[in-house]
C-alpha positions as CSV (number, residue, x, y, z in Angstrom):
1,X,-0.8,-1.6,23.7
2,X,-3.1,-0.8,20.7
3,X,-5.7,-3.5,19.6
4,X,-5.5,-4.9,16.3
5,X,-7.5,-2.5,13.6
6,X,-6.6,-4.9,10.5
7,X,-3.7,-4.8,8.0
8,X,-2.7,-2.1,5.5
9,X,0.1,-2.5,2.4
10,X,1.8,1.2,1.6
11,X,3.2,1.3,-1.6
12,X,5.3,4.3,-2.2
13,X,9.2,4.8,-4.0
14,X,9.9,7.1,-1.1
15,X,11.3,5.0,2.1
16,X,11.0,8.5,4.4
17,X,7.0,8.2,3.5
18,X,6.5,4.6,3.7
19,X,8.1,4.6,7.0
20,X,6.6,7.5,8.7
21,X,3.0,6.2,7.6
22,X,3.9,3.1,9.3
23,X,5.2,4.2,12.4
24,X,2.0,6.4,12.1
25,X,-0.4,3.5,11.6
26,X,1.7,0.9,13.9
27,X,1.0,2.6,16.8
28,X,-2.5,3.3,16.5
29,X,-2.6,-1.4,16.2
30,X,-2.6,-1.6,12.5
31,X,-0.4,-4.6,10.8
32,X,1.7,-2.6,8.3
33,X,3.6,-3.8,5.5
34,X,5.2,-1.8,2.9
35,X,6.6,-1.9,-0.9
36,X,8.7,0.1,-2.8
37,X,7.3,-0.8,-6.6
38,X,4.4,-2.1,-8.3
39,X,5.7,-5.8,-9.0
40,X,6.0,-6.1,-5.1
41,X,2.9,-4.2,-4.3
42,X,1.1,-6.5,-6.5
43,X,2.7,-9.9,-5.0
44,X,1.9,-8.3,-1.6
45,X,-1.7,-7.7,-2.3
46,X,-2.5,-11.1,-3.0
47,X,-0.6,-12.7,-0.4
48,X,-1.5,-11.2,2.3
49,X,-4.8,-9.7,1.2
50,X,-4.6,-6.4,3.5
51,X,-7.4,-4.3,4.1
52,X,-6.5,-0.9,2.6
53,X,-3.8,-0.3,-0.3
54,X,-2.2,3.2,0.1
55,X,-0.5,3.8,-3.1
56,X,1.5,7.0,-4.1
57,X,0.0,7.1,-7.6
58,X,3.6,9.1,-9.0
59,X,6.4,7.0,-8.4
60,X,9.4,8.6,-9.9
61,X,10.9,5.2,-10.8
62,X,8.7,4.7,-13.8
63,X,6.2,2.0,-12.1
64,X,3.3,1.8,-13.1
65,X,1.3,-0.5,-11.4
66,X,-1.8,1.3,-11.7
67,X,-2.4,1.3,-14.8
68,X,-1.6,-2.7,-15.1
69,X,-4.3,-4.8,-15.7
70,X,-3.4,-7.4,-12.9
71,X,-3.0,-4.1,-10.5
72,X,-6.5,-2.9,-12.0
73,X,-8.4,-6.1,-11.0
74,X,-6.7,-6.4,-7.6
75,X,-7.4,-2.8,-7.0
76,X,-11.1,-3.1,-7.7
77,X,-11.2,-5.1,-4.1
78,X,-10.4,-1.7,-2.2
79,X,-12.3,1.6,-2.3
80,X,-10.3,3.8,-4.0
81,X,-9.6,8.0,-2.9
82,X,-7.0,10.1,-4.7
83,X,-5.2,12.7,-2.7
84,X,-3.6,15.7,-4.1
């Protein structure tokens, strides 16, 4: 069994990609959890206080959490890398 590498909140519209980055990250010991919006993302992040956010930053479903201020001062916690 994999140790424990810390916890790690995927926030993405698509359920395919949220769950093959988990399965992904699960087995190599990392606490996943996931959210499918911005509103959850955002209740997620300060609950549970994980140590990475990955975000997909175009959600198709018109969230933009982002661009909230709430999601800006939350994401100001985490180092932040866009990916094209």
């Amino acid at each position: 069994m994999a140790r424990k590498r810390g916890d790690i909140l995927i926030v993405d519209d698509d359920p395919g990609m949220s769950r093959l980055l988990s399965i992904c990250l699960e087995s190599e010991g990392y606490k996943v959890r996931t959210a499918d919006d911005g509103e959850t993302a955002m209740a997620e992040a300060l609950k549970a206080r994980p140590d990475l956010v990955i975000s997909d930053l175009r959600m198709e479903h018109g969230t933009t959490h982002r661009r909230s201020g709430a999601w800006r001062r939350i994401g100001n916690q985490y180092p932040q890398q866009e990916l094209h």
